[in-house]
DODOLO-198060 format. One record per residue (C-alpha): x, y, z; residue in three letters. Coordinates in Angstrom, 1 decimal, padded with zeros to 4 digits. Example, Ala and Ser with C-alpha at 12.3 -4.5 7.8 and 13.67 -1.06 7.14 Angstrom:
2
{X->012.3 | Y->-004.5 | Z->007.8 | resn->ALA}
{X->013.7 | Y->-001.1 | Z->007.1 | resn->SER}
END
This chain:
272
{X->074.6 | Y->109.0 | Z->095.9 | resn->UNK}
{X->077.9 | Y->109.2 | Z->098.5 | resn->UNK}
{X->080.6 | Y->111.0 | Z->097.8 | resn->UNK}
{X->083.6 | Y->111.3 | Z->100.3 | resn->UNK}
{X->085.9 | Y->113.6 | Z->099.2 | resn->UNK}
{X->089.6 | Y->114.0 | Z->101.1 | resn->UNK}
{X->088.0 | Y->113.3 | Z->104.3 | resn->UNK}
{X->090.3 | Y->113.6 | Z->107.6 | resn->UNK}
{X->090.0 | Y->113.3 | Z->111.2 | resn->UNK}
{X->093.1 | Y->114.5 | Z->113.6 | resn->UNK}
{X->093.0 | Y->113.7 | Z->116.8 | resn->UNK}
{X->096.1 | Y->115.0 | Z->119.1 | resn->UNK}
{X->099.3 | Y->114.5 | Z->116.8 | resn->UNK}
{X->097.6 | Y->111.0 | Z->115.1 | resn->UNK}
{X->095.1 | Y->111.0 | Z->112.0 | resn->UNK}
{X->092.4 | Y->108.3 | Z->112.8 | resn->UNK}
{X->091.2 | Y->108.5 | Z->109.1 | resn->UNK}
{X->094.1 | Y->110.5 | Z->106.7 | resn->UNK}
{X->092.7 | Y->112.3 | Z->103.3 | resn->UNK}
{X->090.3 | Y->108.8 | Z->101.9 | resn->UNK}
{X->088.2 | Y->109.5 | Z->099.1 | resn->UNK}
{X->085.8 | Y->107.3 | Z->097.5 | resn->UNK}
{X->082.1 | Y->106.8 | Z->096.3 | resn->UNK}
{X->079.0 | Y->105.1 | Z->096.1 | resn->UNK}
{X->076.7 | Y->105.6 | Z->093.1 | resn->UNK}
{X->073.6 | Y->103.0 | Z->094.1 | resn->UNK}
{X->072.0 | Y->101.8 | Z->097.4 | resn->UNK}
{X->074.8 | Y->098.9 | Z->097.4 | resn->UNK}
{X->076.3 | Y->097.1 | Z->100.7 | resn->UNK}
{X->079.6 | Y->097.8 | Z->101.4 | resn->UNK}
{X->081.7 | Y->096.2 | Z->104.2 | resn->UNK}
{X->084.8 | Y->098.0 | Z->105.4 | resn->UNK}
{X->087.4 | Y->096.0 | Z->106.9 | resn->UNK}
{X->090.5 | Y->096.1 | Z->108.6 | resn->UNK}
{X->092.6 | Y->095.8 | Z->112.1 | resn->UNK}
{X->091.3 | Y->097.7 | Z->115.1 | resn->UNK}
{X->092.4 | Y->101.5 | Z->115.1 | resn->UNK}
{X->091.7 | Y->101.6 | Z->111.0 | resn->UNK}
{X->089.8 | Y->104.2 | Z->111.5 | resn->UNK}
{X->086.7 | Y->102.2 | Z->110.4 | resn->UNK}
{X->084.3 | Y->103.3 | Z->113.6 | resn->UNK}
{X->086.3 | Y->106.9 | Z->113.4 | resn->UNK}
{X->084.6 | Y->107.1 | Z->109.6 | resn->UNK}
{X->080.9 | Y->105.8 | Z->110.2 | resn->UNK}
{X->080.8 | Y->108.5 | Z->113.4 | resn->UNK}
{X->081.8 | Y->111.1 | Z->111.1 | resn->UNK}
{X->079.2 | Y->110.3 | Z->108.4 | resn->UNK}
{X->076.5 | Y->109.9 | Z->111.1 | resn->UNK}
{X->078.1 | Y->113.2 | Z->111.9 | resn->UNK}
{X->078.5 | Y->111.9 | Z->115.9 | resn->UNK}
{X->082.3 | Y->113.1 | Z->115.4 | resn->UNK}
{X->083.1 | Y->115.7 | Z->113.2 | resn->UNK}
{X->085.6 | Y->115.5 | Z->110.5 | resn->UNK}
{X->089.0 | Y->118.2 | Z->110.6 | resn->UNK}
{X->088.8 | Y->118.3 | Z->106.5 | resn->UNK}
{X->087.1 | Y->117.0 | Z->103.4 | resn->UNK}
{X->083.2 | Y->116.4 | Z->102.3 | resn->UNK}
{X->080.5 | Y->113.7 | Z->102.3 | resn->UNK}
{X->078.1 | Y->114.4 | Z->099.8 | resn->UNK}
{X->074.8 | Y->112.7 | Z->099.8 | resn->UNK}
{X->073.1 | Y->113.6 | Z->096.2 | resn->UNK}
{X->075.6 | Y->116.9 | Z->096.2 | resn->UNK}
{X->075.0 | Y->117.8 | Z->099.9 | resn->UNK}
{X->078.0 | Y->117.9 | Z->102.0 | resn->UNK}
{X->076.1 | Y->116.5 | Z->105.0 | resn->UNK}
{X->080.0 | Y->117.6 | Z->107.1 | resn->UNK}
{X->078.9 | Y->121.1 | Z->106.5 | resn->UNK}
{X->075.2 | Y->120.5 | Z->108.5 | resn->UNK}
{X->074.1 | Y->122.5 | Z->111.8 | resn->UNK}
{X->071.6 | Y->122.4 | Z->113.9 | resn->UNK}
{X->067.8 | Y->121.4 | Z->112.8 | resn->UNK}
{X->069.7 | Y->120.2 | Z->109.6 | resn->UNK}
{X->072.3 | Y->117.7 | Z->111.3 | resn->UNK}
{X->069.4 | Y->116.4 | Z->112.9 | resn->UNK}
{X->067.3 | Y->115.6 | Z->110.1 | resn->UNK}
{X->070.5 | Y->114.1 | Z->108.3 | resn->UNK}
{X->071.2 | Y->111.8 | Z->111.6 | resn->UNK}
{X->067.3 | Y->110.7 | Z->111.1 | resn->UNK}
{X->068.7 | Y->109.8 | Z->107.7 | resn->UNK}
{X->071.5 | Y->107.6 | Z->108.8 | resn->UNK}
{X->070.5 | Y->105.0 | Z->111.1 | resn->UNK}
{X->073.7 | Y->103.6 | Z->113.4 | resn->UNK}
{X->073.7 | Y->100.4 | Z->114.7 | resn->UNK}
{X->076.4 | Y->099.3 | Z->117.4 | resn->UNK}
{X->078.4 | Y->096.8 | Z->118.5 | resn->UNK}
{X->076.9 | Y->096.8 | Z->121.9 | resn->UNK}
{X->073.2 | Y->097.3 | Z->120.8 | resn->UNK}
{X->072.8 | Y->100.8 | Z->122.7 | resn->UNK}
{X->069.4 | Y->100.0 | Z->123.6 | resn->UNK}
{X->067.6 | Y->101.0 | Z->127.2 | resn->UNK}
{X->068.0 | Y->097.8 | Z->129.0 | resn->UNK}
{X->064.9 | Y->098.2 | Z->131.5 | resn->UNK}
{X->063.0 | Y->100.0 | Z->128.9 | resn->UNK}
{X->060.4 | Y->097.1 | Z->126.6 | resn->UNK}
{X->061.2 | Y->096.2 | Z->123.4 | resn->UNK}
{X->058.7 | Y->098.2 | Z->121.7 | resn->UNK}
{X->059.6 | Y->101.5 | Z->123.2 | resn->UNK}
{X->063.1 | Y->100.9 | Z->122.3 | resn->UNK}
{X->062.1 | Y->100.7 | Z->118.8 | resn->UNK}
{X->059.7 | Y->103.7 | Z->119.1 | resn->UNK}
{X->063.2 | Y->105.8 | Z->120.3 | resn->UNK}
{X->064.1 | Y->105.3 | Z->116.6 | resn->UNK}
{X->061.7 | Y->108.6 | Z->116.6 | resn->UNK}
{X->063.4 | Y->111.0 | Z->119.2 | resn->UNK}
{X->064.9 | Y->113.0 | Z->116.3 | resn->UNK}
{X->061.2 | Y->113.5 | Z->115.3 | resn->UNK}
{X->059.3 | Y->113.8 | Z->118.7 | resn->UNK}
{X->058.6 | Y->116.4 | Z->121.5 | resn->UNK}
{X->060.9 | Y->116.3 | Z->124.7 | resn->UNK}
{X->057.8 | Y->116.0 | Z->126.9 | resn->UNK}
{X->056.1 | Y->113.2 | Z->124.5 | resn->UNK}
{X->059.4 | Y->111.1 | Z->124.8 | resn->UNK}
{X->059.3 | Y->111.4 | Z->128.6 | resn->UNK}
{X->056.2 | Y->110.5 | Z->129.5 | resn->UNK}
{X->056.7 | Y->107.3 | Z->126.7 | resn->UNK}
{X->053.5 | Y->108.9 | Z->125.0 | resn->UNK}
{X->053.3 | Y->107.7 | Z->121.0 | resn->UNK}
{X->050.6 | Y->107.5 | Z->118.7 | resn->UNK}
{X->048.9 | Y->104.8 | Z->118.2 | resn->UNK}
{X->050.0 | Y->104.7 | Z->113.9 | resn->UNK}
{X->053.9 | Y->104.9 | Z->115.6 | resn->UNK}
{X->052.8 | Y->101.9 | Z->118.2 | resn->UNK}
{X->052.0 | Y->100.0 | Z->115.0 | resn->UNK}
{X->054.6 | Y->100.3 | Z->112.6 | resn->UNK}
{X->057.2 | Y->099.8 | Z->115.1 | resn->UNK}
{X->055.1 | Y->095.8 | Z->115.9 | resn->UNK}
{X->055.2 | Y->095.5 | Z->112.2 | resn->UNK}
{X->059.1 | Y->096.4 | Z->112.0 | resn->UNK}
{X->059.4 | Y->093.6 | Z->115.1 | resn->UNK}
{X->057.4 | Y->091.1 | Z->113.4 | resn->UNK}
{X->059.5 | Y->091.8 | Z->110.0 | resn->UNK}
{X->062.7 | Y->091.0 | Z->112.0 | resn->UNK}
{X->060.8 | Y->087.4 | Z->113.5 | resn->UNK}
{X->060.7 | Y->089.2 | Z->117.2 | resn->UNK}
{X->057.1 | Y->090.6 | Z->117.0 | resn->UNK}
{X->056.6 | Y->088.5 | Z->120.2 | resn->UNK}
{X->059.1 | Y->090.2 | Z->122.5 | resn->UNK}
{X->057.7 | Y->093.9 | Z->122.2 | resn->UNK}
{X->056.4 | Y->093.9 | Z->125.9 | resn->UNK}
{X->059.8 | Y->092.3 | Z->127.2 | resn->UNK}
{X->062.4 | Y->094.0 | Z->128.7 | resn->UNK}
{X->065.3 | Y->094.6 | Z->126.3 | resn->UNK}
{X->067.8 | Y->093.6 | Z->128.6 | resn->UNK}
{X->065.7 | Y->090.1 | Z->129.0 | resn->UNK}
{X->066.6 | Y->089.1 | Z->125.4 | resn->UNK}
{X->069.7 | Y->087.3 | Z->123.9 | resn->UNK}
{X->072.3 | Y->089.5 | Z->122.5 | resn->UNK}
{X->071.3 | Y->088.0 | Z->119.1 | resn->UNK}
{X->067.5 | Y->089.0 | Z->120.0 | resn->UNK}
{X->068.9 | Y->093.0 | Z->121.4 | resn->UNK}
{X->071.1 | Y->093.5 | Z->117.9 | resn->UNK}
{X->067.8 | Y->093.0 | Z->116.3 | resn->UNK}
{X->066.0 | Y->095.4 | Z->118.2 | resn->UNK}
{X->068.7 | Y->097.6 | Z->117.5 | resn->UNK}
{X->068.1 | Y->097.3 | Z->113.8 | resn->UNK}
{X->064.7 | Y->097.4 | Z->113.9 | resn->UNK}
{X->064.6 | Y->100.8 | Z->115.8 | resn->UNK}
{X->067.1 | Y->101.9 | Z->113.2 | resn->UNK}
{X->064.3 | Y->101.1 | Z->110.5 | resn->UNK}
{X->062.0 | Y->103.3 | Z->112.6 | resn->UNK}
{X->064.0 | Y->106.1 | Z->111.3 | resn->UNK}
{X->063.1 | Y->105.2 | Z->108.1 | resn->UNK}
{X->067.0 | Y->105.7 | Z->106.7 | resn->UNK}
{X->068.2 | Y->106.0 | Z->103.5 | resn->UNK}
{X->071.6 | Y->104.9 | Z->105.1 | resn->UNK}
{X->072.5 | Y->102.3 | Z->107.6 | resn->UNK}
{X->075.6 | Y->102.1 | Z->109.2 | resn->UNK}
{X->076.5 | Y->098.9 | Z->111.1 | resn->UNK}
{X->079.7 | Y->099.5 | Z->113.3 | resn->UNK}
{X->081.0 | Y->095.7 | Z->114.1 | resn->UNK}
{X->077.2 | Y->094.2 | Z->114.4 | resn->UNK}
{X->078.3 | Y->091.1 | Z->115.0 | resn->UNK}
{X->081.0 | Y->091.0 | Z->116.6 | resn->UNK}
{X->079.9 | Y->090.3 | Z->120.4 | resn->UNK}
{X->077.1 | Y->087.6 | Z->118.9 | resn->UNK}
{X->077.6 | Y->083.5 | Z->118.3 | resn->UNK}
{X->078.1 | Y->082.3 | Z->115.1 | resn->UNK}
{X->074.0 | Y->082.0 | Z->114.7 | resn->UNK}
{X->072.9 | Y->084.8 | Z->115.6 | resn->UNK}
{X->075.5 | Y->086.6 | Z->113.6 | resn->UNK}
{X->074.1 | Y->084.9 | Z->110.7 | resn->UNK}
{X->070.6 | Y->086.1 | Z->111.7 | resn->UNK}
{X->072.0 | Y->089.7 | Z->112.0 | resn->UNK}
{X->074.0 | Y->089.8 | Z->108.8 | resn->UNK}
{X->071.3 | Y->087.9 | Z->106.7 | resn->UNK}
{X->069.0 | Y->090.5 | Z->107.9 | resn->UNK}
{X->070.8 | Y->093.7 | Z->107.3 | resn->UNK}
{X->071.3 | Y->092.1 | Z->103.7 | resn->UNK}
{X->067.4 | Y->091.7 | Z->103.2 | resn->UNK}
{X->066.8 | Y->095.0 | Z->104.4 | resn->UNK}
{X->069.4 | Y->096.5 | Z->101.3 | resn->UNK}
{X->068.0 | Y->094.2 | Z->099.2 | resn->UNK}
{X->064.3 | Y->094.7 | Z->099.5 | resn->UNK}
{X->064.0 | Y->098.2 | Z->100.5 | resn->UNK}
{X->066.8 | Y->099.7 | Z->098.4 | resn->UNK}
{X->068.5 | Y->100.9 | Z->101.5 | resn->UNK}
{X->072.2 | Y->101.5 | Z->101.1 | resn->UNK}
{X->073.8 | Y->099.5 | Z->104.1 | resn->UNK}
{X->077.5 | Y->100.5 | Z->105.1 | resn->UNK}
{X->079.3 | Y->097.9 | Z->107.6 | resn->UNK}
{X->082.4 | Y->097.9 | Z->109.4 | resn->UNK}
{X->083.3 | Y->093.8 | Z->109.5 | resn->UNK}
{X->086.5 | Y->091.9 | Z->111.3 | resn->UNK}
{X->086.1 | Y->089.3 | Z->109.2 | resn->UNK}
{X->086.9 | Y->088.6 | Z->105.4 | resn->UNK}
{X->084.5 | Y->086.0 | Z->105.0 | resn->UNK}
{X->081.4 | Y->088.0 | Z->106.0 | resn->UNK}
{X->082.6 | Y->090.7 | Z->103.8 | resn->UNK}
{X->082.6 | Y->087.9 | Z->100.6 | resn->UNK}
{X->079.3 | Y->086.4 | Z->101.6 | resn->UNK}
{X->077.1 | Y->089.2 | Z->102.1 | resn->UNK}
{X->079.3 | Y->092.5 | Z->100.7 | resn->UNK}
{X->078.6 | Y->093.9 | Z->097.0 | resn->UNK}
{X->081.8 | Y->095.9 | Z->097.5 | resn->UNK}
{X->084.8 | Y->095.6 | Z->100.3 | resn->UNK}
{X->087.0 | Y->098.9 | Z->101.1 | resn->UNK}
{X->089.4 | Y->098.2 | Z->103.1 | resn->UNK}
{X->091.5 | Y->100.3 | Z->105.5 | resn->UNK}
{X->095.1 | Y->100.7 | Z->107.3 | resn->UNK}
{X->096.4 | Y->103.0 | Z->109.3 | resn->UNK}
{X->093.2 | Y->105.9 | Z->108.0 | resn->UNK}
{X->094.0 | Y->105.3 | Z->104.6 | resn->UNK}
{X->092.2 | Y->103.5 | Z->102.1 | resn->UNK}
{X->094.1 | Y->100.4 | Z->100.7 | resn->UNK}
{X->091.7 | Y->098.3 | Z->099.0 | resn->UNK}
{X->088.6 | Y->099.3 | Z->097.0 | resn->UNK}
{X->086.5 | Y->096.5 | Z->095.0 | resn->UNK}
{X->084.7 | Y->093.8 | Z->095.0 | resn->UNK}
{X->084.8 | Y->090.6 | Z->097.2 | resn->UNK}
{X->085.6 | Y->088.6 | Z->094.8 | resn->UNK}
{X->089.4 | Y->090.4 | Z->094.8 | resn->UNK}
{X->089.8 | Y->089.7 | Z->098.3 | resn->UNK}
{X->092.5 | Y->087.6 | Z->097.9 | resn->UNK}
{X->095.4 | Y->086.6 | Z->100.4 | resn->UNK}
{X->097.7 | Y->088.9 | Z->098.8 | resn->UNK}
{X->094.9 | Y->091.5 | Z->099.4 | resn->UNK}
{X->094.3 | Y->091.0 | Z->102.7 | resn->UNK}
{X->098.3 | Y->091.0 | Z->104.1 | resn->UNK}
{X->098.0 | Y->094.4 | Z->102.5 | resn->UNK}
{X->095.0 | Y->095.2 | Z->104.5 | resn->UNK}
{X->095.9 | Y->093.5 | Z->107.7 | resn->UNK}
{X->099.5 | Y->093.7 | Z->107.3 | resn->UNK}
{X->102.0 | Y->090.7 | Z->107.1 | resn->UNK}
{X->103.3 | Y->091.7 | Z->110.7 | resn->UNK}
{X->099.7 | Y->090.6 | Z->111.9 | resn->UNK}
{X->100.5 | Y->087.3 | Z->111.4 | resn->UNK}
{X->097.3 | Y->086.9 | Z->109.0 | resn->UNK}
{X->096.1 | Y->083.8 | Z->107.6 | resn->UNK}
{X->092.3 | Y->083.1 | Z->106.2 | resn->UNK}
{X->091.8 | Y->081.1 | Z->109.7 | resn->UNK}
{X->092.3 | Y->084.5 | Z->112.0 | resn->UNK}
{X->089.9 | Y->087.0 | Z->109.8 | resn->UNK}
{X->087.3 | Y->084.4 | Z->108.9 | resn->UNK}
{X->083.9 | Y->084.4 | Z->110.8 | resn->UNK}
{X->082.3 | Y->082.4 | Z->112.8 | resn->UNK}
{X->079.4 | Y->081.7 | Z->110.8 | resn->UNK}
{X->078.7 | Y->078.1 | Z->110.2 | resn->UNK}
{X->080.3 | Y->077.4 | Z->106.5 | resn->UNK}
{X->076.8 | Y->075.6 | Z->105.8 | resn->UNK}
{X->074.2 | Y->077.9 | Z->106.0 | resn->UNK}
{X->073.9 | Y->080.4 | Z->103.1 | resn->UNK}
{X->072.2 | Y->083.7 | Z->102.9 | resn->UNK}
{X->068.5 | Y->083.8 | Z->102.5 | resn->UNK}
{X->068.3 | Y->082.8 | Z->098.2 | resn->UNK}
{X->065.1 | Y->084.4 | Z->097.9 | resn->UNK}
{X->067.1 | Y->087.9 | Z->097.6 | resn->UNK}
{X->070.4 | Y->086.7 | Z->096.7 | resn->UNK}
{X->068.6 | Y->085.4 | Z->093.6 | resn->UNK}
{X->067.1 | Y->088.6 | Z->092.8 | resn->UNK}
{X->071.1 | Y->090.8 | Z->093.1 | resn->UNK}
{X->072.2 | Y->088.2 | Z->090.5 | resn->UNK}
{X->069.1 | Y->087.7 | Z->088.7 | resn->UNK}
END
């Protein structure tokens, strides 16, 4: 489904992300982790093809989506939703219009600046809102909601695209531990139930063993772990983080309460 093949990014003198290869053969979630500078956020930009790559492929089904110009970058941007740290919403803009900019790939100039949808668009973007448990703050200004409240707009515009792919670059790490756990146990019901391959950079090791299928994780650009979150040991993670880090399980652990699991309903149907 996602092949990378040898994929680079240069910038000056310094490789941000150096030769990694890897792939993904179902619609899985896969947290990437490591230190800031990685090259985590470097890699989702160049998949969602907002930075391009100096060498190497991403195929998607045999497509090198690297290789895309024009129309066809913009369809394959349509196909990969991003979600940010910082929500990148339109603060004085409502809620539901937000969501409705999921569409902008898709929409005349003219349409989008004059806010004019129709009314099938008006509705599917309530029902996404309603989905997410924030059907009641369409009307409200985005920047009147909690960040918890905005992240979830963010996603929910993102589902508005209608992905096959949803990259999630740190989601949760400017949220309390709460609302982080609403964030993460929705992105997880979203791969679950609609199939959707979800790909998220995370700080933390303990969100990548809660809610990850696989963990890569990176130092320095390059790839040095690749499997599942049960391998994540301590061993593992000095690797990842690097022993002059000073790492222990307290300092990459998130703050997500220890007592609240994911949502069983789908995390009885991955192990069923």
């Amino acid at each position: 489904m996602l092949e990378v093949r040898n994929v680079t990014r240069v910038f000056g003198s310094r490789a941000a992300v150096d030769n990694i290869s890897f792939a993904i053969d179902r619609p899985a979630f896969v947290g990437i982790i490591g230190r800031s500078g990685a090259g985590k956020s470097t890699f989702l930009r160049m998949l969602n093809r907002l930075t391009d790559a100096s060498a190497g492929q991403m195929l998607v089904d045999g497509r090198d989506v690297l290789a895309l110009r024009g129309a066809d970058r913009r369809a394959w941007q349509s196909q990969c939703a991003m979600i940010f740290q910082q929500f990148n919403l339109v603060p004085r803009m409502d809620v539901a219009s937000n969501v409705l900019h999921g569409l902008l790939n898709r929409r005349s100039t003219l349409a989008t600046m004059f806010n004019l949808w129709p009314r099938t668009d008006i509705e599917r973007a309530l029902q996404i809102l309603d989905r997410l448990g924030i059907a009641e703050q369409a009307p409200k200004r985005a920047e009147a909601l909690s960040g918890g409240q905005q992240q979830r707009v963010a996603i929910a515009r993102a589902l508005m695209q209608d992905p096959r792919i949803i990259l999630a670059d740190e989601p949760i790490a400017s949220l309390d531990p709460m609302n982080a756990q609403i964030v993460m146990d929705t992105l997880k019901r979203i791969n679950v139930e609609d199939g959707r391959m979800v790909i998220a950079n995370l700080h933390t090791l303990d969100t990548a063993r809660r809610y990850c299928d696989r963990v890569i994780g990176m130092r320095d650009g390059r790839i040095v772990f690749d499997g599942t979150p049960e391998q994540l040991s301590t061993g593992v993670a000095r690797d990842i983080y690097g022993a002059d880090a000073g790492f222990n399980e307290a300092a990459t652990s998130t703050a997500i309460p220890t007592d609240h699991e994911p949502d069983r309903s789908y995390a009885d149907r991955m192990l069923a």
